[in-house]
One Martini backbone bead per residue (centre of mass of N, CA, C, O) as a GRO file, in nm:
protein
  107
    1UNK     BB    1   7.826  -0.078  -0.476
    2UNK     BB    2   7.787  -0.309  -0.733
    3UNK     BB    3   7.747  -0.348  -0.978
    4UNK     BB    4   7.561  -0.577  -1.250
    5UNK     BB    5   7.824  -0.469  -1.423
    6UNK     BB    6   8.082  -0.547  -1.632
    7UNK     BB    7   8.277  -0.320  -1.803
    8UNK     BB    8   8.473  -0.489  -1.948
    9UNK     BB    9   8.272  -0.689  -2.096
   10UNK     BB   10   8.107  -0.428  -2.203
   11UNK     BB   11   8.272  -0.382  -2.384
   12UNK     BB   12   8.366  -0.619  -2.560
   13UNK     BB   13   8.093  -0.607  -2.691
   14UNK     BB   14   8.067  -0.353  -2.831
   15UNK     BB   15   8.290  -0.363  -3.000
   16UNK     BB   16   8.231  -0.651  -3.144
   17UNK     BB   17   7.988  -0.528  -3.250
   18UNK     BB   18   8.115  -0.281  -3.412
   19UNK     BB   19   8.256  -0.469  -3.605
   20UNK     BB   20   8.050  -0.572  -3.732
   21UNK     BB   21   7.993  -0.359  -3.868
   22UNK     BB   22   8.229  -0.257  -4.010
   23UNK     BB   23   8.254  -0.524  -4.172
   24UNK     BB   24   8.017  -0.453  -4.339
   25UNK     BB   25   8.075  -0.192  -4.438
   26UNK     BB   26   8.316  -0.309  -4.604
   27UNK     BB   27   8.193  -0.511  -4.774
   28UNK     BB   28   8.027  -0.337  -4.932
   29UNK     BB   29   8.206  -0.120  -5.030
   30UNK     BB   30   8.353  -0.398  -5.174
   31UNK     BB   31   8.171  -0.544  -5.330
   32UNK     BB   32   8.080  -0.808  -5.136
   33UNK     BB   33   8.102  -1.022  -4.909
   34UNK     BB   34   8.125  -1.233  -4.622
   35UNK     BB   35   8.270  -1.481  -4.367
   36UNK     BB   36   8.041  -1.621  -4.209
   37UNK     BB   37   8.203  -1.744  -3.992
   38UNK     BB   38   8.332  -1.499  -3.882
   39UNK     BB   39   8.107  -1.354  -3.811
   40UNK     BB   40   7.937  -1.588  -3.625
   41UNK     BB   41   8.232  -1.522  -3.404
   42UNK     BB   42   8.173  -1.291  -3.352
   43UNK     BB   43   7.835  -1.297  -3.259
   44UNK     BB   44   7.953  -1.499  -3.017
   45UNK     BB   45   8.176  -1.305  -2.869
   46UNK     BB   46   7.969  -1.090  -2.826
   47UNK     BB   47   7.740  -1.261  -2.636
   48UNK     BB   48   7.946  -1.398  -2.449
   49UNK     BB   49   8.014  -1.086  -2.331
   50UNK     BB   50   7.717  -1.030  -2.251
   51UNK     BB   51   7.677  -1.229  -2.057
   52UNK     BB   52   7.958  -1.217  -1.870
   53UNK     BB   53   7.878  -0.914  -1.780
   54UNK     BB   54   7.668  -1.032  -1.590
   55UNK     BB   55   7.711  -1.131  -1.272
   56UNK     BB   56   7.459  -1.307  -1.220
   57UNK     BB   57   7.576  -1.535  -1.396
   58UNK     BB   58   7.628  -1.870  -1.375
   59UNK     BB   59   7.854  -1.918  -1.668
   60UNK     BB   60   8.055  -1.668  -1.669
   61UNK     BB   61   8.336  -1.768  -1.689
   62UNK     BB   62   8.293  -1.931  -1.967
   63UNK     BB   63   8.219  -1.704  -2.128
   64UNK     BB   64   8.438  -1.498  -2.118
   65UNK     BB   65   8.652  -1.711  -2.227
   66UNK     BB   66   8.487  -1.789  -2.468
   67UNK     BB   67   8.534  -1.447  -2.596
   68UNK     BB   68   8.858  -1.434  -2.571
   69UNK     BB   69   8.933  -1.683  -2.741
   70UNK     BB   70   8.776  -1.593  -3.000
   71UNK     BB   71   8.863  -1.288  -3.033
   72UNK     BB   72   9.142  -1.294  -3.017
   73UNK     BB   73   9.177  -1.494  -3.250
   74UNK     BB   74   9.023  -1.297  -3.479
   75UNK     BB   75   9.244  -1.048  -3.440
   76UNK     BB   76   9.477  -1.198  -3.543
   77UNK     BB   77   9.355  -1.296  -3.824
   78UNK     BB   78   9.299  -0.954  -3.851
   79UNK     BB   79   9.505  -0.778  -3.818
   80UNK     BB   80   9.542  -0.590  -4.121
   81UNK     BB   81   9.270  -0.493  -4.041
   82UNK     BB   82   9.020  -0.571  -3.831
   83UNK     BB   83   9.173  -0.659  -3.524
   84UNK     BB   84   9.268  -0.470  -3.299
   85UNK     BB   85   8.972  -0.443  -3.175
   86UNK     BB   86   8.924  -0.739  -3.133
   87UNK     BB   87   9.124  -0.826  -2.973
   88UNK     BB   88   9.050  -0.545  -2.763
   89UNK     BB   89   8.807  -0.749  -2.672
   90UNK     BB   90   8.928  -1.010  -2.579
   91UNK     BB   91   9.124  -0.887  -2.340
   92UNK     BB   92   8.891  -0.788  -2.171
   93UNK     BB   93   8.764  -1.064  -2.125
   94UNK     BB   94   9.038  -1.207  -2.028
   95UNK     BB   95   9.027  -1.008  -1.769
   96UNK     BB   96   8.777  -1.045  -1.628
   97UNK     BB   97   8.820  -1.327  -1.553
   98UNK     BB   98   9.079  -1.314  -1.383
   99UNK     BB   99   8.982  -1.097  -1.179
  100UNK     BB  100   8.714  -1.291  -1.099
  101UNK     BB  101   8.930  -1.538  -0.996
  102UNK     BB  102   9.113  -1.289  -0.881
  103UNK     BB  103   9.082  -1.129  -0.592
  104UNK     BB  104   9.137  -0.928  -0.380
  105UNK     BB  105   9.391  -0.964  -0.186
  106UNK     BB  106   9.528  -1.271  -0.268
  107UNK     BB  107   9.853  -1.159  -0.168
   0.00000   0.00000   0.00000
């Protein structure tokens, strides 16, 4: 019996909502702003990666790629202060996505 959450998606929402926290506890620490686009982007690709994480959401397909490819966009941006888990959330959206459009066994 297949669970009806894909693990793979439900990790990468979870590392990005974890990053928005991190990301705002660290803008607080430095008593600066946010970067609104930034932030907003990221609370996209981490709801797009929950909601494609439900296996029978009907346009799992694109919410996942387009969680991979905005989270993954924003941790090459972000790479050198908190991009590396923002990436490895965008790479397992888009392996999931991968892996759900190449079925096992079909080669």
């Amino acid at each position: 019996m297949r669970s009806r959450l894909d693990p793979f998606a439900v990790t990468g929402s979870v590392l990005a909502l974890g990053m928005a926290v991190v990301y705002l506890w660290l803008m607080q620490l430095e008593s600066d702003r946010p970067v609104a686009w930034f932030l907003a982007a990221l609370l996209l690709g981490a709801g797009a990666a929950g909601y494609g994480a439900v296996r029978a959401s009907p346009h799992r397909d694109a919410a996942l790629i387009l969680a991979g490819v905005v989270l993954t966009t924003l941790g090459v941006l972000a790479i050198f202060s908190i991009g590396l888990p923002i990436l490895a959330a965008g790479a397992l959206c888009l392996s999931s996505a991968v892996l759900r459009m190449a079925p096992l066994g079909s080669g």
